[in-house]
N, C-alpha and C positions, 0 to 999 in steps of 0.2 A: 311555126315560125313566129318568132314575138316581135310586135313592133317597136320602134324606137319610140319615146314619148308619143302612145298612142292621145288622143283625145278623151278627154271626160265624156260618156255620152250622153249628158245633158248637154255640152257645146253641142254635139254634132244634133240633139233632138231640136236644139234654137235656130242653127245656120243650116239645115238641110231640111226642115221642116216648119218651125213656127214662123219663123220670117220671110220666110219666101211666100208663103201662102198668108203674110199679113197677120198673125194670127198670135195674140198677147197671151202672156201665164194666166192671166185671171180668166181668160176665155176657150184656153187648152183644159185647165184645172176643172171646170164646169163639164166642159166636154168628156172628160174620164173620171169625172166624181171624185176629184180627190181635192183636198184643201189647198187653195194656193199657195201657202206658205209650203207644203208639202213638194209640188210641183215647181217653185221658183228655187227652192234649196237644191233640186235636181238640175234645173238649169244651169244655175251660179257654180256647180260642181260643189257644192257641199253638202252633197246626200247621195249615196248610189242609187241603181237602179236596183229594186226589189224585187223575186219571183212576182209579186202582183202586181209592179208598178207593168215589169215587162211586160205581159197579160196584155192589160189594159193597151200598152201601146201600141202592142201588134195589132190587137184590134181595131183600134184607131187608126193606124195609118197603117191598114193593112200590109203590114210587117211581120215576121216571127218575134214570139218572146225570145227566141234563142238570139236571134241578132242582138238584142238590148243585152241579154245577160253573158254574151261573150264578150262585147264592147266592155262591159264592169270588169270581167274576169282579167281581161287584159290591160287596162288599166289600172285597175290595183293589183294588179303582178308585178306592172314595171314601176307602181309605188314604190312596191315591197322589197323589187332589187336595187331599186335608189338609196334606199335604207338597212339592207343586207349587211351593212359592216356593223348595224348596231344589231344585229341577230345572234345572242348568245346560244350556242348548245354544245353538247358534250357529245363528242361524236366516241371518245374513246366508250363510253356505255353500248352503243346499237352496234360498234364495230364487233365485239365478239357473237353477238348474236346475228349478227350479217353475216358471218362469217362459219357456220357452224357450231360453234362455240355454246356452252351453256347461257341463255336465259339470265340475268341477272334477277331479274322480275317474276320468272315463272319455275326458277332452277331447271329448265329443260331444254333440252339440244335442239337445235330447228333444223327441225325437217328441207331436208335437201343441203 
């Protein structure tokens, strides 16, 4: 199920964890070795969460990486469908090969 305008999850790393426990970018950033310029671009939402960033923050707030890198996933999915009408593609191309049809790419029938 997608959510509606989910959260960056840098907001949710600053309101459900840096701030409540008092806790500034420059002294989260030290905490998980990373540059603060690094970790405040995550906060500010203008840097996703990376395989390593998640890591780290599972570790840190003992968390899964998976929770941080589903929050991204879902977040820039519902970027993606805010933006969907500027998505060009040719649907008439994959239809014949969806469809049984010969391959345009490979000249061969697909299987099934």
């Amino acid at each position: 199920m997608s959510m509606f305008n989910p959260p960056h999850p840098g907001e949710v790393l600053k309101a459900l964890y840096l701030a409540p426990m008092n806790i500034t970018v420059t002294e989260a950033a030290l905490a998980l070795s990373v540059a603060r310029k690094t970790l405040s671009a995550v906060v500010n939402g203008n840097a996703g969460i990376s395989p390593e960033m998640a890591l780290r923050l599972a570790k840190a707030l003992n968390t899964t990486p998976e929770l941080w890198l589903n929050m991204q996933t879902q977040y820039d999915l519902w970027v993606a469908r805010q933006q969907g009408a500027e998505v060009a593609v040719s649907r008439h191309i994959l239809h014949g090969f969806l469809c049984g049809d010969v391959n345009p790419i490979t000249n061969r029938h697909c299987a099934g």
